[in-house]
N, C-alpha and C positions, 0 to 999 in steps of 0.2 A: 728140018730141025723141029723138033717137040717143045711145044710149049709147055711149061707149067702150072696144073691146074690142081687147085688144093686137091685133097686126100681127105675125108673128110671119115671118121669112127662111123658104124652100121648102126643101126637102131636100136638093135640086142643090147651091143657095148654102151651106146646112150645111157640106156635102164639102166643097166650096173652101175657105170662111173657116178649117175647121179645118187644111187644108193651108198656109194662110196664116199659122198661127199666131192663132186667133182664139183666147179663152180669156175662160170663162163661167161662171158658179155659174145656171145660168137653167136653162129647158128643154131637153130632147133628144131628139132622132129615134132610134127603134132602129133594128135592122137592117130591118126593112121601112120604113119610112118615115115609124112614124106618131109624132106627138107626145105625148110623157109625161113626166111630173115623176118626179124620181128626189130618194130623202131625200138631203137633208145630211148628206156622209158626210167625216168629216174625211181630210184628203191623205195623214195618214199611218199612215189605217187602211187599209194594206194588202190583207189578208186580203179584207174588205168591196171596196174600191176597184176592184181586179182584176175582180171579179166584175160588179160595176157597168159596168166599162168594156166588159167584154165585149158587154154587152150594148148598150147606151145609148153610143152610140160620136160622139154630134154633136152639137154643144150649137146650141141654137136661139134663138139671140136675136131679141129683138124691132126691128123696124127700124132705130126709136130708137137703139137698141144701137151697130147695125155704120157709122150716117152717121157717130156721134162717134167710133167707133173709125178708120175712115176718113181723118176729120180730124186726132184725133190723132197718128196712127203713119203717114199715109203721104201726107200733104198733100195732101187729094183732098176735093172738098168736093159735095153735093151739093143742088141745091135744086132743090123742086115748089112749082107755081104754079098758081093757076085763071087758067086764061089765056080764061075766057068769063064775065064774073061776070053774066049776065045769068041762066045757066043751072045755072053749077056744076057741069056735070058734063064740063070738058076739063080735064085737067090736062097740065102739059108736066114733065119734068124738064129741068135743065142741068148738067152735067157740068164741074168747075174743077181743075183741076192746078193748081199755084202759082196766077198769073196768068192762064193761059191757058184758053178754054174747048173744052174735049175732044167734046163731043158733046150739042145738044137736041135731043128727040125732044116732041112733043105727041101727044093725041089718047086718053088715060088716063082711065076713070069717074071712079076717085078718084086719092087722093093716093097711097094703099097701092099700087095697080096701077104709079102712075111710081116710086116708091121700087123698087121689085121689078124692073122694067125695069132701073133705071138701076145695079143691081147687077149683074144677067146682062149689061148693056152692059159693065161694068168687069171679068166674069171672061171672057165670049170675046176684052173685045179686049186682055188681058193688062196693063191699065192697073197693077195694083201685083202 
């Protein structure tokens, strides 16, 4: 049986969402790349704050995270599918603006690999 272990955005998509205005109390990538949990530091400790951000400059949310954020703030919806259930292991994303559907791609191990995709699909082709 497989456990479930968060999914967490790449470092690339990090940069983006935060230039997007993404806003998190989750994980963060420092300046090299890698992922680290930083304390709870309240907003308007300063002093602390400053210093944190210096460092820990990209907050990392979990998949989960940026689909609902997605939907919420920018009407962009995004769904994975096992498009082989014999085998389970193709998965396709599809890509939804209002109504309209923007872009599927198949051929994903998992779910996590089309979620991830379909993210890097939405920051090169400048969808929000």
């Amino acid at each position: 049986m497989k456990t479930l272990e968060p999914k967490y955005v790449t470092f690339e998509q990090a940069k983006w969402l935060k230039e997007k205005g993404y806003k998190s109390k989750s994980r963060y990538y420092d300046g090299s790349g890698k992922l680290v949990s930083v304390p709870n530091i309240p907003e308007n400790d300063y002093r602390h704050t400053n210093n944190y951000m210096q460092r820990f400059r990209w907050e990392a949310p979990e998949q989960w995270e940026v689909v609902e954020w997605f939907e919420q703030r920018f009407n962009v919806y995004i769904d994975t599918r096992c498009v082989n259930s014999t085998r389970g292991d193709n998965f396709e994303f599809c890509i939804h603006k209002m109504n309209d559907i923007i872009e599927t791609k198949n051929g994903f191990n998992t779910r996590q690999e089309a979620y991830s995709e379909a993210f890097d699909y939405i920051r090169l082709n400048n969808l929000i």
